[in-house]
N, C-alpha and C positions, 0 to 999 in steps of 0.2 A: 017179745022174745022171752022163754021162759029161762034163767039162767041160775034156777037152785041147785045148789052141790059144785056151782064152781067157784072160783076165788078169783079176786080180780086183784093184778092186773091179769087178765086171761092169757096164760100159755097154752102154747101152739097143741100142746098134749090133749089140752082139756076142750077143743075143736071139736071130737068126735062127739062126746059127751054132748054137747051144744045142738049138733045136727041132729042127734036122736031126737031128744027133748020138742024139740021145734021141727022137725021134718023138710030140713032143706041141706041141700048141698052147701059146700063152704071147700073153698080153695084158696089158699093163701100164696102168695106172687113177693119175692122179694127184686129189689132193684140196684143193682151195681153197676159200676163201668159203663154206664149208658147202654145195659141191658137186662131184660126182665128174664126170670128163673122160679121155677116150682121150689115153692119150699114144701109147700101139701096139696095134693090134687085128691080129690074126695072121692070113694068108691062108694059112694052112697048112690040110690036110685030117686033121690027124691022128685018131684015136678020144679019147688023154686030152689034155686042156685044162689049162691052170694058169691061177687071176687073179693079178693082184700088184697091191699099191700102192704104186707109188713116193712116198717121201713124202723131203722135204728141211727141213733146217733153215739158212736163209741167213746167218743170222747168225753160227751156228759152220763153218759152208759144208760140210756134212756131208749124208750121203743114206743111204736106207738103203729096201731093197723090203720088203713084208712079205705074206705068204701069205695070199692071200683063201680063207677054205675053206669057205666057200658063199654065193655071191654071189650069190643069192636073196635070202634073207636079209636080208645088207647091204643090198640096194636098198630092199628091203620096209622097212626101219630108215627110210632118208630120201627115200620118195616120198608122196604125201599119197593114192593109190590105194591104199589096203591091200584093197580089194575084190580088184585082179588080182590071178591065181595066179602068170602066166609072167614074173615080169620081167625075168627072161636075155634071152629074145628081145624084149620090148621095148627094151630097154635099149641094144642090140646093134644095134637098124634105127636109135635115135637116135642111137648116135657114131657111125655109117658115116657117116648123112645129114652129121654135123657135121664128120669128115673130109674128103669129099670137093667 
C-alpha cells in the first residue's frame, strides 16, 4: 500500500487520498449499541474493496481501524436473518439509504 502525502495516525479525511494512490475501495463501519453504522462508504469504482472498523475508546481518547475480512460474515454474526445469503448488498442499500 502506497501511503505517501498521509500522516499517520490516518484520519478518516485522508481515506480518499489512500484509495486513489492504491486503487481500492475503503469503507469504514463504526460500532455502537451493539450495532454497526457507515461512517464512509466509498464512491470509488475500484475492482479490490477493503472494510474497516473504526472503533475508539473515549475514555483513553484513543482509536484504532481494524480489517474486516469478510464482511459477510460479520453481518450474518449480528442480523436475526440468517436465512439470507447476500448481506453485502443488503447491507450496502441500508447505510446509503441511512446516509443520504
Amino acid at each position: 500500500m502506497d501511503y505517501s502525502g498521509v500522516s499517520f495516525p490516518v484520519q478518516i479525511k485522508d481515506i480518499a487520498k489512500i484509495e486513489t494512490q492504491n486503487s481500492i475501495n475503503i469503507s469504514i463501519f463504526g460500532y455502537e449499541s451493539k450495532s454497526f453504522y457507515p461512517i464512509r462508504v466509498s464512491n470509488e469504482k475500484y475492482d479490490h474493496h477493503m472494510e474497516l472498523l473504526y472503533i475508539t475508546d473515549k475514555e483513553k481518547s484513543i482509536s484504532h481501524y481494524v480489517y474486516i475480512g469478510n464482511f459477510n460474515r460479520l453481518m450474518h454474526n449480528f442480523t436475526n436473518h440468517k436465512e439470507t445469503k447476500h448481506f453485502v448488498c443488503i447491507v450496502y442499500i441500508v447505510f446509503l439509504q441511512k446516509i443520504s
